[in-house]
N, C-alpha and C positions, 0 to 999 in steps of 0.2 A: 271841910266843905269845899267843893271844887267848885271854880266860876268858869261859868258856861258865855261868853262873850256873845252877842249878836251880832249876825252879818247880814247887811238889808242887801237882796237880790234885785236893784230895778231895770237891769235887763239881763236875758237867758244868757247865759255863758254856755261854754263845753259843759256836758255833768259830770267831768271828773274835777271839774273845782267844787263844786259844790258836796262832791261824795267825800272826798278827801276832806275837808275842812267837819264834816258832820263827823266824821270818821276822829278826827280831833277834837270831837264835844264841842263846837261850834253848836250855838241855834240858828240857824238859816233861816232867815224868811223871806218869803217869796213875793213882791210885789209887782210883779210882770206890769198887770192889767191896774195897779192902783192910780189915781190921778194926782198929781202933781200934790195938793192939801192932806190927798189920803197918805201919803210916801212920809211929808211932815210931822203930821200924827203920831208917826209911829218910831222918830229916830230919838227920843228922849233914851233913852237906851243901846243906843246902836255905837258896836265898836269898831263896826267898819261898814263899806259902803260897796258895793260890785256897778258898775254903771256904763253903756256903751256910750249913748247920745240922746237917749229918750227925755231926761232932766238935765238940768243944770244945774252944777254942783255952783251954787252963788251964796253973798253973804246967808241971807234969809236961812237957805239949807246949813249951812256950816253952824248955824246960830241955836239950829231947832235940835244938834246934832251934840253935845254938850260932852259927850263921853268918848266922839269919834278919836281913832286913832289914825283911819288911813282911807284913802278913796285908792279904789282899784279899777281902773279903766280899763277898758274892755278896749283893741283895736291898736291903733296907731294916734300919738298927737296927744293934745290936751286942751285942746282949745274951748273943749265945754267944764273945764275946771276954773 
């Protein structure tokens, strides 16, 4: 049985990261437009995290995120980690 990892999109990247990564049995999912509670909801499962500046990667997230392995920042800097 192969495991399929989750990677939460909360903001647009290039879409070669994201084809590449599906292209490796990644599950992508896309939360562009979700708000802040809604993004929470859903990282009970999440093995990584795609993120420019729209969230704040803070305890609260890191906590709701149980299984995370990596935050992947989008841009330059880290200061919303």
């Amino acid at each position: 049985m192969s495991v399929h990892h989750q990677i939460v999109f909360i903001d647009e990247p290039h879409p070669v990261l994201a084809q590449r990564l599906m292209g490796l049995g990644m599950d992508c999912r896309f939360l562009y437009q979700a708000t802040r509670q809604e993004i929470l909801a859903q990282l009970d499962h999440c093995h990584g995290i795609v993120v420019r500046s729209r969230v704040r990667i803070d305890r609260e997230l890191l906590e709701a995120a149980p299984a995370l392995a990596f935050v992947a920042r989008l841009g330059v800097g880290v200061e919303h980690i």
